[in-house]
Jmol script that loads the backbone (N, CA, C; Angstrom):
load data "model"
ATOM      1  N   UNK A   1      16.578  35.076  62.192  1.00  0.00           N
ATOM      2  CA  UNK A   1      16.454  36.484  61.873  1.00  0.00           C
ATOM      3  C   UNK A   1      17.303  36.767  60.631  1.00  0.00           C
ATOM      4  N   UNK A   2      16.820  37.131  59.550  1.00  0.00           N
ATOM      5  CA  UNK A   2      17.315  37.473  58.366  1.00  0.00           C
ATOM      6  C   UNK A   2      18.488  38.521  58.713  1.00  0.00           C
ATOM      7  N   UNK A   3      19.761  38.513  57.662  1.00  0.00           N
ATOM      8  CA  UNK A   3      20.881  39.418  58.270  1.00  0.00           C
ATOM      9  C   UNK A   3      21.004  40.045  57.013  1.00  0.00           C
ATOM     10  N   UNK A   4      21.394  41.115  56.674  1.00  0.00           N
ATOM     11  CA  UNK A   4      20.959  42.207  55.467  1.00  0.00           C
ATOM     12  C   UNK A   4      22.446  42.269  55.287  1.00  0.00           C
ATOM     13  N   UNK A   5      22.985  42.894  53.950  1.00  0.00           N
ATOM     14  CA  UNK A   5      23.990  42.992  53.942  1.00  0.00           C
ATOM     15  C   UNK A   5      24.052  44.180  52.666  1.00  0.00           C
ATOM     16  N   UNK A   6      24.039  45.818  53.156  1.00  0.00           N
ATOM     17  CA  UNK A   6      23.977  46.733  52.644  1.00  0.00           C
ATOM     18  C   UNK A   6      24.725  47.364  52.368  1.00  0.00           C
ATOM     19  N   UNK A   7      25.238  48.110  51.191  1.00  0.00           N
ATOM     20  CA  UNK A   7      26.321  49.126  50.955  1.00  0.00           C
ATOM     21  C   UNK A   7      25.669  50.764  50.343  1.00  0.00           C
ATOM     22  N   UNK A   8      26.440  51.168  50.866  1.00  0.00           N
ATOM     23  CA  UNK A   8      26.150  52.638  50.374  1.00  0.00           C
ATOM     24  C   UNK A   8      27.370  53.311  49.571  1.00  0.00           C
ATOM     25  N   UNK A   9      27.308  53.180  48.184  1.00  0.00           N
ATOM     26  CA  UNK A   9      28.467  53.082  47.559  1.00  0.00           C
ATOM     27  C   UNK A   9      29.558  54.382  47.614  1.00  0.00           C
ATOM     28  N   UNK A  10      28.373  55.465  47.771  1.00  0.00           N
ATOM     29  CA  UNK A  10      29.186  56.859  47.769  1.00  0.00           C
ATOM     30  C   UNK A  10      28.215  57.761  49.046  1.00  0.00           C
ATOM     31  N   UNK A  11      28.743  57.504  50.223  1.00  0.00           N
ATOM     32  CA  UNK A  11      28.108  57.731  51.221  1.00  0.00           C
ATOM     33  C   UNK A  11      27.326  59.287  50.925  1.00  0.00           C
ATOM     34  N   UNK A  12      28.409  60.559  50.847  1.00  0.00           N
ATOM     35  CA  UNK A  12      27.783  61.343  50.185  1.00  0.00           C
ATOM     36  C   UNK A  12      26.630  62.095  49.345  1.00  0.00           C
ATOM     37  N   UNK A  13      26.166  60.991  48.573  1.00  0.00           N
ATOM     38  CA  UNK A  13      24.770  60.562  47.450  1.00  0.00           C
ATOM     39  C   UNK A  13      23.901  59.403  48.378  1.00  0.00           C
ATOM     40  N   UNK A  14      24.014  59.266  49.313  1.00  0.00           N
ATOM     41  CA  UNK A  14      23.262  58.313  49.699  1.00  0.00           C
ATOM     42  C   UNK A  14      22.200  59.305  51.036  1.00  0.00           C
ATOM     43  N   UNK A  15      21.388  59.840  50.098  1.00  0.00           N
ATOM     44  CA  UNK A  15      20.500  61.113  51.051  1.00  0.00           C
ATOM     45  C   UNK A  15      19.424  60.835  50.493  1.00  0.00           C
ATOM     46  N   UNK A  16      18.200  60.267  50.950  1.00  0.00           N
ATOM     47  CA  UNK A  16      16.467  60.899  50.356  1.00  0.00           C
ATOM     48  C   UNK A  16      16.009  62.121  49.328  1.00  0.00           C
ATOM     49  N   UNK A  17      15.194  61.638  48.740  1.00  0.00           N
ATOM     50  CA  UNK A  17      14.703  63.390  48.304  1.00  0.00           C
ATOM     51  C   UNK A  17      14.007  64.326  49.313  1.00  0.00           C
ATOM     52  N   UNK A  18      13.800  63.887  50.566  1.00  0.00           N
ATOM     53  CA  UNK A  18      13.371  64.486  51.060  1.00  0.00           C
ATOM     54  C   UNK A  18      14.229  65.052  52.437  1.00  0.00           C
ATOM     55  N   UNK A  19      15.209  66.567  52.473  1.00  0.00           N
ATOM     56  CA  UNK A  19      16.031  66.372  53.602  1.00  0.00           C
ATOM     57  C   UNK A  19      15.428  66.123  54.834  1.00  0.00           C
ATOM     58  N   UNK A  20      14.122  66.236  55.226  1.00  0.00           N
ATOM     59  CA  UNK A  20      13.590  66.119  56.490  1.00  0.00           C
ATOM     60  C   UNK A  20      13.820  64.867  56.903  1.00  0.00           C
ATOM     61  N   UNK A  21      13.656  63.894  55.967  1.00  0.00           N
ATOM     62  CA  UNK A  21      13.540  62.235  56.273  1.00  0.00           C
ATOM     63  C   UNK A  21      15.134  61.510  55.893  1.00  0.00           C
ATOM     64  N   UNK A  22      16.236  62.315  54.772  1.00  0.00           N
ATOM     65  CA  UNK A  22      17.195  62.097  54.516  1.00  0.00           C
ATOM     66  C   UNK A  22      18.426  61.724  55.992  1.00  0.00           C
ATOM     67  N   UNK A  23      19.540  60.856  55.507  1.00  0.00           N
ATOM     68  CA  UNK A  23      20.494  60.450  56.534  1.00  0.00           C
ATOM     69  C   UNK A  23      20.897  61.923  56.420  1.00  0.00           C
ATOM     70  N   UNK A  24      21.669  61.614  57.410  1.00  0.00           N
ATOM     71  CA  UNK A  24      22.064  63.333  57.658  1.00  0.00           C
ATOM     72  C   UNK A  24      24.255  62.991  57.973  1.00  0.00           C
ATOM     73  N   UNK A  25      23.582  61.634  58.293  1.00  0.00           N
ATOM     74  CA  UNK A  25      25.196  60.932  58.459  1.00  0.00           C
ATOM     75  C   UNK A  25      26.085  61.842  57.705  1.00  0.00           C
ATOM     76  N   UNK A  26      27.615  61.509  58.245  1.00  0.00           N
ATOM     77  CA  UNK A  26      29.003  61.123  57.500  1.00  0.00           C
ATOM     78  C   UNK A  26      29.610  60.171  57.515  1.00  0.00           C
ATOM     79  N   UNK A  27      29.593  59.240  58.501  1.00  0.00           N
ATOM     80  CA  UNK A  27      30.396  58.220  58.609  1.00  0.00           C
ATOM     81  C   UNK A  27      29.735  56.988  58.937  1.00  0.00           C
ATOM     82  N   UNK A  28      30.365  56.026  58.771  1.00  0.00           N
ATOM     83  CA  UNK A  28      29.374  54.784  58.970  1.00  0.00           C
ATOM     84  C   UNK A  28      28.701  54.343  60.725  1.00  0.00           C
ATOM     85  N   UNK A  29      29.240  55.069  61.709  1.00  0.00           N
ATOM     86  CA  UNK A  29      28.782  54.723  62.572  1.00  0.00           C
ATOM     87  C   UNK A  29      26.901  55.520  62.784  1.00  0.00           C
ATOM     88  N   UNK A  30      27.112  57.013  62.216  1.00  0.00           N
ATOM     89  CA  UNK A  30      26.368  57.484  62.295  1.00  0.00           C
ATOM     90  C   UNK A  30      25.177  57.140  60.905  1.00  0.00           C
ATOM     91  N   UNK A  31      25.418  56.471  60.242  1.00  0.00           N
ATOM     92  CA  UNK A  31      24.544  55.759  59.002  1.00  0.00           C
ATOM     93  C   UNK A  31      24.065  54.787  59.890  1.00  0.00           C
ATOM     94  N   UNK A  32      24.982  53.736  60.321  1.00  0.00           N
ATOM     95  CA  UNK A  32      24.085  52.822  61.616  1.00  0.00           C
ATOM     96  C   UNK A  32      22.976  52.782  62.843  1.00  0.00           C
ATOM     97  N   UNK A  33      23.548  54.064  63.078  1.00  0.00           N
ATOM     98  CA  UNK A  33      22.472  54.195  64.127  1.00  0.00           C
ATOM     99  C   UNK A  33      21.393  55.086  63.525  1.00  0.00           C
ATOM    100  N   UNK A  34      21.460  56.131  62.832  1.00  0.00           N
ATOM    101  CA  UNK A  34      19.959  56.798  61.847  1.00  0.00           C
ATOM    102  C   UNK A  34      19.337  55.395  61.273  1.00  0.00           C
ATOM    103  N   UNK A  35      19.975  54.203  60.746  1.00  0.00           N
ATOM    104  CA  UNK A  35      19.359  52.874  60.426  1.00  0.00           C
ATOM    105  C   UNK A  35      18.815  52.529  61.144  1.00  0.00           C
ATOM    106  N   UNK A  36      19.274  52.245  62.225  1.00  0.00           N
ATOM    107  CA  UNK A  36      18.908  51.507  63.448  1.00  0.00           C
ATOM    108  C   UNK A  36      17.783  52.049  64.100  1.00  0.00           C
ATOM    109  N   UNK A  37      17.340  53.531  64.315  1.00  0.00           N
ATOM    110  CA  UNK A  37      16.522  54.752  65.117  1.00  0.00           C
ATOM    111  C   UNK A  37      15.232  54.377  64.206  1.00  0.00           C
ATOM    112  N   UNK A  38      15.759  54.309  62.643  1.00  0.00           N
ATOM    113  CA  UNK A  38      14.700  54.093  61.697  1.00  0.00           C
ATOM    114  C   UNK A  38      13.809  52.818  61.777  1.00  0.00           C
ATOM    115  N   UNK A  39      14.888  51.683  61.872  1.00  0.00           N
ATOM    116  CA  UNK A  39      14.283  50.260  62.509  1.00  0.00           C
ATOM    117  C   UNK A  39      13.173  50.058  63.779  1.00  0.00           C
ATOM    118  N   UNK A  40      13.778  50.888  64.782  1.00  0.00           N
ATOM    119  CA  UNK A  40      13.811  50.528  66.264  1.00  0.00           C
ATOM    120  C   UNK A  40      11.961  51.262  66.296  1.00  0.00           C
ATOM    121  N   UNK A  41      12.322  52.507  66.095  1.00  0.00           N
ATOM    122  CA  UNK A  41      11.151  53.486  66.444  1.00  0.00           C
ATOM    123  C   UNK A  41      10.192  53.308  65.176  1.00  0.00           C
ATOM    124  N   UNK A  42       9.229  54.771  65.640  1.00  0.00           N
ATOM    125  CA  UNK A  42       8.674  55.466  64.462  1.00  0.00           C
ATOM    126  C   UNK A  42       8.751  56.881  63.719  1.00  0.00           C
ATOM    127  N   UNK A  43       9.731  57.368  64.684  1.00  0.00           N
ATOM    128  CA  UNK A  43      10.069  58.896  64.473  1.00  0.00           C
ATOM    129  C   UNK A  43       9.792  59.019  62.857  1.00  0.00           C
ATOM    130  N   UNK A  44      11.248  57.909  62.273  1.00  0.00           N
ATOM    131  CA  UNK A  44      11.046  58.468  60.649  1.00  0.00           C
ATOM    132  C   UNK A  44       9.670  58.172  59.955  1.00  0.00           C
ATOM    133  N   UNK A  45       8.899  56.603  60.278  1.00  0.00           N
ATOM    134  CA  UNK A  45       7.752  56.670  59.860  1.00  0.00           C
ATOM    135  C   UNK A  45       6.823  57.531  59.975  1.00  0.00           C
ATOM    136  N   UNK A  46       6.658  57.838  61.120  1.00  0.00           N
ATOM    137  CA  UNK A  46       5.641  59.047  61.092  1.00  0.00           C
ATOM    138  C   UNK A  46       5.464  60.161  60.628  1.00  0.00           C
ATOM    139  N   UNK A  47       7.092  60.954  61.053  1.00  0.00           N
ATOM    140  CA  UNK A  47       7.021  62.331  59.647  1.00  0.00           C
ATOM    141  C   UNK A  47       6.693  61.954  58.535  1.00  0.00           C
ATOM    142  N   UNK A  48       7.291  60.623  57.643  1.00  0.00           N
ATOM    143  CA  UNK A  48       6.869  60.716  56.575  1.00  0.00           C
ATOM    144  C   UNK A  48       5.388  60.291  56.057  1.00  0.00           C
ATOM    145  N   UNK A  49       4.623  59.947  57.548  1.00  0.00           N
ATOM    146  CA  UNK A  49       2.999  59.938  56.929  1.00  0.00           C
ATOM    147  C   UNK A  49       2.541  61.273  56.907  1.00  0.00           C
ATOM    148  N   UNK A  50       3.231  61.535  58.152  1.00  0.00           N
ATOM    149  CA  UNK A  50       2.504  63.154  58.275  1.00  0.00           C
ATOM    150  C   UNK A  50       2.398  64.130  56.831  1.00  0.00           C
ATOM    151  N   UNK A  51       3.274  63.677  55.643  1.00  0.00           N
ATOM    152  CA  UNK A  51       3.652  64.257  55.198  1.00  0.00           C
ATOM    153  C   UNK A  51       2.732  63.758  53.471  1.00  0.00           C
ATOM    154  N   UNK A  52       2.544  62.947  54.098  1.00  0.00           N
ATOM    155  CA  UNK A  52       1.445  62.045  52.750  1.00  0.00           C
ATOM    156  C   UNK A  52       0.321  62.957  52.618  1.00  0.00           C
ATOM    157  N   UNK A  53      -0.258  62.776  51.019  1.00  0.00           N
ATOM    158  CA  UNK A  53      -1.445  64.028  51.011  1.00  0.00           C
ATOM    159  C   UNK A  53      -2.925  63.277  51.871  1.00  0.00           C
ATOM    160  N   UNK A  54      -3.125  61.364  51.648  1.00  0.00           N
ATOM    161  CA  UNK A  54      -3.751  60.597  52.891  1.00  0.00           C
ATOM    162  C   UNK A  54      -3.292  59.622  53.503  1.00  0.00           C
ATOM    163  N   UNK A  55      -2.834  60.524  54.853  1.00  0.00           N
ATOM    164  CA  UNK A  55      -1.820  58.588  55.289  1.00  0.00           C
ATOM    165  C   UNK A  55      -2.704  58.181  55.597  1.00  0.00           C
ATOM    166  N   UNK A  56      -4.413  58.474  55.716  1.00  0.00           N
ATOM    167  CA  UNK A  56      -4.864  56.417  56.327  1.00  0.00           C
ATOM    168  C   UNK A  56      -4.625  55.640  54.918  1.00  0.00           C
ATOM    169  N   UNK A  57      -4.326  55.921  53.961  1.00  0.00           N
ATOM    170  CA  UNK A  57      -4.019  55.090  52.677  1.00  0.00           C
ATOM    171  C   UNK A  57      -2.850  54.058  53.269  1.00  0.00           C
ATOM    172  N   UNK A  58      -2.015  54.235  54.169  1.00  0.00           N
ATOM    173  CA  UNK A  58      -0.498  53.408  54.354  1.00  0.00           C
ATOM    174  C   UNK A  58      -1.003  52.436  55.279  1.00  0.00           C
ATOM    175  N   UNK A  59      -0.803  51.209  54.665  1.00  0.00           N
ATOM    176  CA  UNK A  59      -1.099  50.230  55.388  1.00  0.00           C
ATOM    177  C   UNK A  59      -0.746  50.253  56.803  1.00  0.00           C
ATOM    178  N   UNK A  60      -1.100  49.802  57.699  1.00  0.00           N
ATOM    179  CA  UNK A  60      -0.775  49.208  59.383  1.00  0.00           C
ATOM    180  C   UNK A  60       0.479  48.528  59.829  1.00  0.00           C
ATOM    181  N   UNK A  61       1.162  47.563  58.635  1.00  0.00           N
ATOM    182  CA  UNK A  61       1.918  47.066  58.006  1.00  0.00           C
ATOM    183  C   UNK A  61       3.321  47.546  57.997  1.00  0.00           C
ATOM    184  N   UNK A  62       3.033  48.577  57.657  1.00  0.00           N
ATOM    185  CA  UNK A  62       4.528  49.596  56.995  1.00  0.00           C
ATOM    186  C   UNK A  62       4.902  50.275  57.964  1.00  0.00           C
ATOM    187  N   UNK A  63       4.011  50.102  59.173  1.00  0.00           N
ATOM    188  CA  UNK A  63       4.678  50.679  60.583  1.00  0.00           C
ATOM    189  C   UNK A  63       5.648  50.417  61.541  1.00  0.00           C
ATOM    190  N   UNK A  64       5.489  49.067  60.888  1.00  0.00           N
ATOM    191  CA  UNK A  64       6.290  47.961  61.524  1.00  0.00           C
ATOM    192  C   UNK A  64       7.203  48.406  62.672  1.00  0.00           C
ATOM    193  N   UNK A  65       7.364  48.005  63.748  1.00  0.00           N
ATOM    194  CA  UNK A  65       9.378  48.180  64.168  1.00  0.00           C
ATOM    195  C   UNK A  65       9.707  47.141  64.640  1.00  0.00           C
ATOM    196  N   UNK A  66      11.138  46.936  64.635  1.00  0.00           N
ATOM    197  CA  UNK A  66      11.765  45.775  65.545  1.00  0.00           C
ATOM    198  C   UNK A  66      13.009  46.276  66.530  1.00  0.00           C
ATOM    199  N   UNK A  67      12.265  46.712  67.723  1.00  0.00           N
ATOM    200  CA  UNK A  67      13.311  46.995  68.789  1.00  0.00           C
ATOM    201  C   UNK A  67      14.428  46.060  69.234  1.00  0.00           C
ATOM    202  N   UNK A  68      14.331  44.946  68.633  1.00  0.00           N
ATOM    203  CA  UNK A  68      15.763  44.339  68.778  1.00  0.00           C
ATOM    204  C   UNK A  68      16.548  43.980  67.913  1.00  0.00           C
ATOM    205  N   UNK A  69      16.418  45.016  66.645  1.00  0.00           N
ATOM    206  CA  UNK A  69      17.474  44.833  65.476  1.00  0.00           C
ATOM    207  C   UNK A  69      18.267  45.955  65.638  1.00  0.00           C
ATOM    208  N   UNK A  70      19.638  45.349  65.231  1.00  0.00           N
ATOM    209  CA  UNK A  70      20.792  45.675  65.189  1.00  0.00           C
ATOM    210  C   UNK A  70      21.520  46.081  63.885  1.00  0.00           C
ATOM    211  N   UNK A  71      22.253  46.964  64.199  1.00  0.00           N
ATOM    212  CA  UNK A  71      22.286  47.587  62.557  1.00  0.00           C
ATOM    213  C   UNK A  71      24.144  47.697  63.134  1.00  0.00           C
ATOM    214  N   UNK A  72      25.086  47.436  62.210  1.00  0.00           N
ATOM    215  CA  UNK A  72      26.191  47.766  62.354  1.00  0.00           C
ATOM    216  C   UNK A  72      27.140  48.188  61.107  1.00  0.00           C
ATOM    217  N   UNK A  73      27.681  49.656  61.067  1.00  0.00           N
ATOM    218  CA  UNK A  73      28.327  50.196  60.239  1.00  0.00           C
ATOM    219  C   UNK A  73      29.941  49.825  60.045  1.00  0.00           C
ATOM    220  N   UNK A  74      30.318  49.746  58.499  1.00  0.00           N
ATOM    221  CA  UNK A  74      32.112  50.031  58.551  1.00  0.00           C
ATOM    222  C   UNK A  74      32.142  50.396  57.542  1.00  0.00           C
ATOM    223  N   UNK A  75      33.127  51.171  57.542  1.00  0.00           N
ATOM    224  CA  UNK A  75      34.026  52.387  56.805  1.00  0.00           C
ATOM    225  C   UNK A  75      34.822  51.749  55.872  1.00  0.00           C
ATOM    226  N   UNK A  76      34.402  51.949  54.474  1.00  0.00           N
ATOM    227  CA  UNK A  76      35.607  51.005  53.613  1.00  0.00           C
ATOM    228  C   UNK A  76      36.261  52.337  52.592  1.00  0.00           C
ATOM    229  N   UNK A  77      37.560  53.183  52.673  1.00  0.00           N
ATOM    230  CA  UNK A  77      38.272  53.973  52.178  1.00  0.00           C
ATOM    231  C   UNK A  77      36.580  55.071  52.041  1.00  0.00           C
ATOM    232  N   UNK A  78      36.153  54.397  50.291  1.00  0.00           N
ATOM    233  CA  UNK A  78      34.916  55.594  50.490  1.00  0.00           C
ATOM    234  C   UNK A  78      33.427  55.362  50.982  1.00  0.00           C
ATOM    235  N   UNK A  79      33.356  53.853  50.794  1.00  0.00           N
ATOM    236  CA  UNK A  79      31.734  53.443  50.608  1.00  0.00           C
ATOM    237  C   UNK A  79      31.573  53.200  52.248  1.00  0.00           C
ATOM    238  N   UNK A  80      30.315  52.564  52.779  1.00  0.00           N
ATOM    239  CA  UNK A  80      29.863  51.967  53.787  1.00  0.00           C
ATOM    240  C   UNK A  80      29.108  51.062  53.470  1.00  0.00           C
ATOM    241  N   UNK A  81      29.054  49.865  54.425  1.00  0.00           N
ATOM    242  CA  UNK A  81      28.709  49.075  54.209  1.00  0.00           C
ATOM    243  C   UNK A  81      27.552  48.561  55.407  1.00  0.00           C
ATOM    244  N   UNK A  82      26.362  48.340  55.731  1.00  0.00           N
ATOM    245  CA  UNK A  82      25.726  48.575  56.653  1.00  0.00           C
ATOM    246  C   UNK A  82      25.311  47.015  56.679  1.00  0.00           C
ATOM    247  N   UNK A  83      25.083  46.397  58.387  1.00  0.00           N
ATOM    248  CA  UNK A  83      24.764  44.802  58.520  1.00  0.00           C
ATOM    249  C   UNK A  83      23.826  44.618  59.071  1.00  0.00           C
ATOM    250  N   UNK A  84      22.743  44.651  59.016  1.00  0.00           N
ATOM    251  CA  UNK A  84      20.926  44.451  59.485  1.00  0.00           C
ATOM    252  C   UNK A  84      20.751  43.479  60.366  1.00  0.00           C
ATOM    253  N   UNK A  85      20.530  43.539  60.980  1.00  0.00           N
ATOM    254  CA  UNK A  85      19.287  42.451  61.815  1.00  0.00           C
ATOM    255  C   UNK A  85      18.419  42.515  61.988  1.00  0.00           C
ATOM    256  N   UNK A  86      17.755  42.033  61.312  1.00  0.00           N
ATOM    257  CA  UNK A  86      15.818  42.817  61.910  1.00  0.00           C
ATOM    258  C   UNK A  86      15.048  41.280  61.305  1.00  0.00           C
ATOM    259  N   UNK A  87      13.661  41.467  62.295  1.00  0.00           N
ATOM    260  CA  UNK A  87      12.882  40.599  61.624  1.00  0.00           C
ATOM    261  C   UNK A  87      11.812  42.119  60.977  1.00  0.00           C
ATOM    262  N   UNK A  88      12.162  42.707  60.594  1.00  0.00           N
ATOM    263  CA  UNK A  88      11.217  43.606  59.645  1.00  0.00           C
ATOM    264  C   UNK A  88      10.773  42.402  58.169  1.00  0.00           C
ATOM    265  N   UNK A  89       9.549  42.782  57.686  1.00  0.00           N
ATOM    266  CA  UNK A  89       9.941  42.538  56.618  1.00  0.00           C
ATOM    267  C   UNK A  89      11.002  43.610  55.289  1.00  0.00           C
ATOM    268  N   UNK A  90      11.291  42.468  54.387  1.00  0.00           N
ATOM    269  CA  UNK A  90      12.342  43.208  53.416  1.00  0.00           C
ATOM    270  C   UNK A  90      11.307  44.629  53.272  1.00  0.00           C
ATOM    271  N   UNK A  91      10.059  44.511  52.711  1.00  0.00           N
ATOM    272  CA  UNK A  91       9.073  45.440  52.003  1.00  0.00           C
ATOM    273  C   UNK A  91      10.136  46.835  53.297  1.00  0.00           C
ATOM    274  N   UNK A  92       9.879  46.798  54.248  1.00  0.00           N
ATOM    275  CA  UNK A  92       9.277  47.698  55.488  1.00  0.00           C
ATOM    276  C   UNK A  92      10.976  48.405  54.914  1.00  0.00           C
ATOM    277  N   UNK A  93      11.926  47.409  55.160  1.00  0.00           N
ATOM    278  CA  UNK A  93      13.081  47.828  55.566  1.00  0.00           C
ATOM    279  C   UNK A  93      13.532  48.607  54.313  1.00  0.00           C
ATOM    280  N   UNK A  94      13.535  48.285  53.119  1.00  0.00           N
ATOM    281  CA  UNK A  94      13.696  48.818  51.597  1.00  0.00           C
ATOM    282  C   UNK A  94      12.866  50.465  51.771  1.00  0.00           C
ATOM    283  N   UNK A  95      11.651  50.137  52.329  1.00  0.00           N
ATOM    284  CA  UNK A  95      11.011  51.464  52.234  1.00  0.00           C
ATOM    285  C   UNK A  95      11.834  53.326  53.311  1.00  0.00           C
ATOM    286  N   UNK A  96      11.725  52.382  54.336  1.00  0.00           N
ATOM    287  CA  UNK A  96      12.967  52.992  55.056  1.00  0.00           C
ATOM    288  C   UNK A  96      14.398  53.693  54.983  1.00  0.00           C
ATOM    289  N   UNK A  97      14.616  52.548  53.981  1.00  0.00           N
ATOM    290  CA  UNK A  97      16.485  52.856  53.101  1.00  0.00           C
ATOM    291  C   UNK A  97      15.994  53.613  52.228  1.00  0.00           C
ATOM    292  N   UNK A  98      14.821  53.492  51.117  1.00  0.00           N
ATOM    293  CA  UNK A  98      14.508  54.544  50.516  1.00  0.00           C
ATOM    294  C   UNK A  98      14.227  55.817  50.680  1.00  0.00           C
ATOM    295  N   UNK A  99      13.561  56.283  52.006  1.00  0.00           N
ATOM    296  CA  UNK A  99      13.452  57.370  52.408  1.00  0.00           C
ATOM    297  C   UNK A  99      14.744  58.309  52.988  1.00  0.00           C
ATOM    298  N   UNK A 100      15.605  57.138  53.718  1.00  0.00           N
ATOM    299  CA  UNK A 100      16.847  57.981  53.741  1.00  0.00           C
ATOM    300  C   UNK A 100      18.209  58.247  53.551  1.00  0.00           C
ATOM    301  N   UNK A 101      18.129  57.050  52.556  1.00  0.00           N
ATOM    302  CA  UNK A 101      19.101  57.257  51.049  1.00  0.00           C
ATOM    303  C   UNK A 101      18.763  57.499  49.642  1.00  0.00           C
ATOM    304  N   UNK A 102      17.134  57.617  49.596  1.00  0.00           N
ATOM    305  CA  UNK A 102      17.162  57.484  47.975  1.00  0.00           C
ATOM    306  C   UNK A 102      17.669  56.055  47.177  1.00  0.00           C
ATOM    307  N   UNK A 103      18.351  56.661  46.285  1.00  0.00           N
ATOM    308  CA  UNK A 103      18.459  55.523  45.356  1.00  0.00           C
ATOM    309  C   UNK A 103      20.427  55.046  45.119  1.00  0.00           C
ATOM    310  N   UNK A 104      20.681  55.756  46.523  1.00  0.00           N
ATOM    311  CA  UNK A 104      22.048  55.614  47.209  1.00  0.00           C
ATOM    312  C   UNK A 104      22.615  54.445  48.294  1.00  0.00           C
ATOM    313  N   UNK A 105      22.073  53.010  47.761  1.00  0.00           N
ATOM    314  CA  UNK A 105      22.390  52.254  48.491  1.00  0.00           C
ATOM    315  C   UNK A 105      21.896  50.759  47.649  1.00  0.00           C
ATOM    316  N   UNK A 106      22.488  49.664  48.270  1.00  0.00           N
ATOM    317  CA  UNK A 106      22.384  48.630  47.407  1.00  0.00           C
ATOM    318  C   UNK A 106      22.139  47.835  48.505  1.00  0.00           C
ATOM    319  N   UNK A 107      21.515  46.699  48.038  1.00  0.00           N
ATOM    320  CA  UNK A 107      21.190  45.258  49.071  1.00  0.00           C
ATOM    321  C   UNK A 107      22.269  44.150  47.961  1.00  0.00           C
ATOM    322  N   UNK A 108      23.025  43.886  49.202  1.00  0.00           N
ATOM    323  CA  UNK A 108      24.251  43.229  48.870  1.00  0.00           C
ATOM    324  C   UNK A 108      23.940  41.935  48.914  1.00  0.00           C
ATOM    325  N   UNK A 109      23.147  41.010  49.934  1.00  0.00           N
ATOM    326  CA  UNK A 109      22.937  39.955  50.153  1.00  0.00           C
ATOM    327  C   UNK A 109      22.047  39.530  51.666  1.00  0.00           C
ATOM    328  N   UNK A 110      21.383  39.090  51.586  1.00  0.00           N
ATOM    329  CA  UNK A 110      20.472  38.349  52.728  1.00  0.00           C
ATOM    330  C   UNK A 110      20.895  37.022  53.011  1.00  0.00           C
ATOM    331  N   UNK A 111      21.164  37.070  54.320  1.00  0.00           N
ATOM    332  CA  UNK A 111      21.268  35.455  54.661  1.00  0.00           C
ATOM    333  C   UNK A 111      19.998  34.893  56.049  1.00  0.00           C
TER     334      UNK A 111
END
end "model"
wireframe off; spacefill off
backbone 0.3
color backbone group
C-alpha cells in the first residue's frame, strides 16, 4: 500500500475554492480525519458531482474509496504534515486534496 507523505505548508491557505467542499480544519488532527472521511466515503465526492454542470461526464473511476486507509496528522510549530495510506490511486487522491485544499498543500514523497 503506497504511503503518501503530505504537507500543508500554511494550514490556514490550505482551503478549496469551493467552501462547501473546502477543509474546514485548524489543526492537524482535524485535517486528518476531513482526509480520511474524504478517502473512506463519498460524502465529498458526491457534492462535488452534484455540483458539476454534467457529472455523468466523471468517470466511475474518480469515485473510488478505500475504507481502510489511514490518514495521520502532526502539528509542526505552523505547517502540517499529513501520512496517507490508501490504495486509492495517486489521480483519485490529488483530486480530493485539490478540492479541499486548493493549491495549499504539497506531496512530499511516496513510498
Amino acid at each position: 500500500m503506497p504511503h503518501y507523505y503530505i504537507t500543508l505548508p500554511d494550514p490556514k491557505k490550505a482551503r478549496g475554492s469551493d467552501p462547501a467542499l473546502a477543509f474546514t480544519a485548524l489543526g492537524a488532527e482535524g485535517f486528518a480525519e476531513q482526509l480520511r472521511s474524504a478517502i473512506t466515503g463519498t460524502g465529498l465526492f458526491d457534492r462535488w458531482k452534484a455540483r458539476l454542470d454534467d457529472p455523468d461526464e466523471v468517470t466511475a473511476a474518480m469515485s473510488a474509496t478505500d475504507p481502510d486507509a489511514k490518514v495521520k496528522g502532526i502539528q509542526h510549530d505552523i505547517r502540517v504534515d499529513l501520512e496517507v495510506d490508501t490504495t486509492l490511486p495517486s489521480q483519485v487522491l490529488r483530486q480530493r486534496l485539490s478540492l479541499l485544499a486548493g493549491n495549499g498543500w504539497q506531496l512530499r514523497d511516496v513510498t
